[in-house]
C-alpha positions as CSV (number, residue, x, y, z in Angstrom):
1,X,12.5,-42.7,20.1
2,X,9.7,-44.8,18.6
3,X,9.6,-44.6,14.8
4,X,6.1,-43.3,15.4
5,X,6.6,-41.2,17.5
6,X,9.4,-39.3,14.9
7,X,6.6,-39.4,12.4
8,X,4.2,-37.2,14.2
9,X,7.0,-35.0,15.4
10,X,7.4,-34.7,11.8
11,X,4.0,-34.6,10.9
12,X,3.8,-32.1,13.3
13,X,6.6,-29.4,12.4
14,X,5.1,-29.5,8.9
15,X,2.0,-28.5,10.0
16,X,3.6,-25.6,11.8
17,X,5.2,-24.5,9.2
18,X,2.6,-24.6,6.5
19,X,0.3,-23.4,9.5
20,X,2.7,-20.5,10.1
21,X,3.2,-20.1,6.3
22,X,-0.4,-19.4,5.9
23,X,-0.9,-17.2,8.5
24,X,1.8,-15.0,7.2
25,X,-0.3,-14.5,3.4
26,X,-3.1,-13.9,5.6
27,X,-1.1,-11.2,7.3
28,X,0.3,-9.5,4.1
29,X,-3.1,-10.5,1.9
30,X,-5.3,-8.7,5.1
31,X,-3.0,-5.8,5.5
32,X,-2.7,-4.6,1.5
33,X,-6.9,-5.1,1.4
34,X,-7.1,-2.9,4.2
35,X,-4.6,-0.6,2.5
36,X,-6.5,-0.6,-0.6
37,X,-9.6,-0.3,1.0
38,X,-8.3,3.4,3.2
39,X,-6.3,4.6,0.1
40,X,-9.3,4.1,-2.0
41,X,-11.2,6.5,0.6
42,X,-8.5,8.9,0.7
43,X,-8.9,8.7,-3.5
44,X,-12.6,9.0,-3.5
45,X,-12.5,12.5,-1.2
46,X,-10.2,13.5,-3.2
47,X,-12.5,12.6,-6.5
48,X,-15.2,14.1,-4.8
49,X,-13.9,17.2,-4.0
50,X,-12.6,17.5,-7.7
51,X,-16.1,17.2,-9.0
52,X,-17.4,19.5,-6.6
53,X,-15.2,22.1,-6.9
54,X,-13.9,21.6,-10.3
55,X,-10.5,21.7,-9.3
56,X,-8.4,20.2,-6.3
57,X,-5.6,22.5,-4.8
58,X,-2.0,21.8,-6.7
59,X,-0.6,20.3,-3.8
60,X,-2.6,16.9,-4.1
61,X,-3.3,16.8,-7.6
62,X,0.2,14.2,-8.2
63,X,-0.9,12.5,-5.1
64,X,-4.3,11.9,-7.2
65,X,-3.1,10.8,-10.2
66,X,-0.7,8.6,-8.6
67,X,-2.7,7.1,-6.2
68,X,-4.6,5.0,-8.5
69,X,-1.4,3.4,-9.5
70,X,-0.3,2.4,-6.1
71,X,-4.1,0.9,-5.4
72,X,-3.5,-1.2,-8.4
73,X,-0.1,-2.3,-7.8
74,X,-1.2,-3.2,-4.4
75,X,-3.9,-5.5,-5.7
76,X,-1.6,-7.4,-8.3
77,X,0.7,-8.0,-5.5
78,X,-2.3,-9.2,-2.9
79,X,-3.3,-11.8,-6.0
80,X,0.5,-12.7,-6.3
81,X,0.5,-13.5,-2.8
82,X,-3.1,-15.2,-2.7
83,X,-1.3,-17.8,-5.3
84,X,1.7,-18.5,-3.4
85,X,4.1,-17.2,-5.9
86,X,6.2,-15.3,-3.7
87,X,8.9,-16.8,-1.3
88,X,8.7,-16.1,2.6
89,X,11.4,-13.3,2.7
90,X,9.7,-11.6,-0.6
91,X,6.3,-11.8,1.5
92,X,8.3,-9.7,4.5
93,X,9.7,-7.3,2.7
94,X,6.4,-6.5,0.6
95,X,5.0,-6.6,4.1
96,X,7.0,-3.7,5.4
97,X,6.5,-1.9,1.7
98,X,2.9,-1.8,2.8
99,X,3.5,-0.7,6.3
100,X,5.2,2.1,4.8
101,X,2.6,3.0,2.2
102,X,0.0,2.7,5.2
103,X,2.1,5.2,7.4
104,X,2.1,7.5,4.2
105,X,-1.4,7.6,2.9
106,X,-2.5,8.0,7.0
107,X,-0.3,11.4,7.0
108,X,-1.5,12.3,3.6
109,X,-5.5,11.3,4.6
110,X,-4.9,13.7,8.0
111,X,-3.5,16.6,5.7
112,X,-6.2,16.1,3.2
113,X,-9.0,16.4,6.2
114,X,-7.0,19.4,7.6
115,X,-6.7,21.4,3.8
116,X,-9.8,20.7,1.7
117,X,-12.5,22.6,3.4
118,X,-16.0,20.7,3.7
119,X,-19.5,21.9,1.9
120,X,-20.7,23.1,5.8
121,X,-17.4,25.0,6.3
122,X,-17.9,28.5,7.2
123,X,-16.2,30.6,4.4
124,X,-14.0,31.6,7.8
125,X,-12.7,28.3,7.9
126,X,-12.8,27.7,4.5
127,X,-10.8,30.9,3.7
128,X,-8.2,29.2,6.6
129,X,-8.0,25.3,4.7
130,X,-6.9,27.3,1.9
131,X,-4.4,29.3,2.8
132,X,-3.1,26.2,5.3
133,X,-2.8,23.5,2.5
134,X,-0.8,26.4,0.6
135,X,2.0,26.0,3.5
136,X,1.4,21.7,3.2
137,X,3.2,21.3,-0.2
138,X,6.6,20.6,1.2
139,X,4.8,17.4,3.3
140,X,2.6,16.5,0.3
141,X,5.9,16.3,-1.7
142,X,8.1,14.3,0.7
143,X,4.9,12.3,1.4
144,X,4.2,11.8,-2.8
145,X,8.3,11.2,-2.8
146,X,8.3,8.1,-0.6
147,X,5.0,6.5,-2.0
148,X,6.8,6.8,-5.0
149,X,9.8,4.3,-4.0
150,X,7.4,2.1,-2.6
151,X,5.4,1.9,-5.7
152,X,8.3,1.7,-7.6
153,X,9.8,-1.5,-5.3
154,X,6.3,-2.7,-6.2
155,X,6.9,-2.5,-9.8
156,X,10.0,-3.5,-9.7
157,X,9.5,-6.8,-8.0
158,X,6.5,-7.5,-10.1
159,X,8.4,-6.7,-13.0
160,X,11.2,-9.3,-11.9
161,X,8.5,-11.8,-11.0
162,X,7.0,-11.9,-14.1
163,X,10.1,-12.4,-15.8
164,X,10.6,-15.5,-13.8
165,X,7.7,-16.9,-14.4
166,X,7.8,-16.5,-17.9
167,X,11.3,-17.9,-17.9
168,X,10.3,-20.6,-16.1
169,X,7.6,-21.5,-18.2
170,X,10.4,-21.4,-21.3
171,X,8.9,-18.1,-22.7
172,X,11.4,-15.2,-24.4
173,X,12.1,-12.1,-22.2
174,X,12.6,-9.2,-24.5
């Protein structure tokens, strides 16, 4: 083979890969935004019907208070990513993470339109939201329990991230 034509072959599979690299932070950078962005929805009804009402029911109000957390966890790891500080596997795994906090907040958001009755609700249906998001608190709970982990593998790889970096950079980890 001509020794040109082994350097665009080259050439070539390096742009694939940084090509293919690339695509994959677009994947993980567009799929957390788009989490952020429906979580922060799901957050804000949830706000709203606080403020309205003056109270939500007791089955969401852990998912609100630990939502916010998850939203910002999720943007610390989208700038992580946006940088290039996180290795090809790391960027799968936190890939999945967010696939699984998509899959949760989407059961949550469909129990949340179900339980929390609307402004034009009859006081029929109203009466009948009530008394259904009383029997919900087992799914809220296994639904709060499992965006838990994922906010916690969240932490925990930022956590271990930032300790490499400041190791790296020849700072003390206490």
């Amino acid at each position: 083979m001509p020794w040109g034509s082994l350097k665009n072959t080259t050439t070539s599979k390096c742009s694939n890969f940084t090509m293919a690299e690339a695509l994959a932070v677009v994947g993980v950078v567009s799929s957390i935004v788009g989490l952020v962005d429906f979580g922060s929805k799901v957050l804000h009804r949830l706000n709203d019907f606080q403020s309205n009402r003056g109270e939500i029911p007791e089955t969401f109000k852990h998912v609100k208070d630990e939502l916010p957390i998850l939203l910002e966890t999720l943007h610390q790891a989208k700038v992580a990513v946006e940088k290039g500080s996180i290795k090809e596997e790391t960027k799968k795994a936190l890939l999945l993470v967010v696939n699984g906090c998509q899959t949760q907040i989407t059961l949550l958001d469909n129990l949340i339109a179900r339980s929390l009755p609307r402004e034009e609700d009859s006081w029929r249906k109203k009466a009948g939201k009530a008394i259904f998001s009383l029997r919900q608190d087992a799914k809220v709970t296994k639904i709060t329990a499992i965006l838990r982990t994922h906010i916690q593998s969240l932490a925990n790889y930022r956590v271990t991230a930032s300790s490499t970096l400041q190791a790296g950079n020849g700072m003390t980890i206490l």
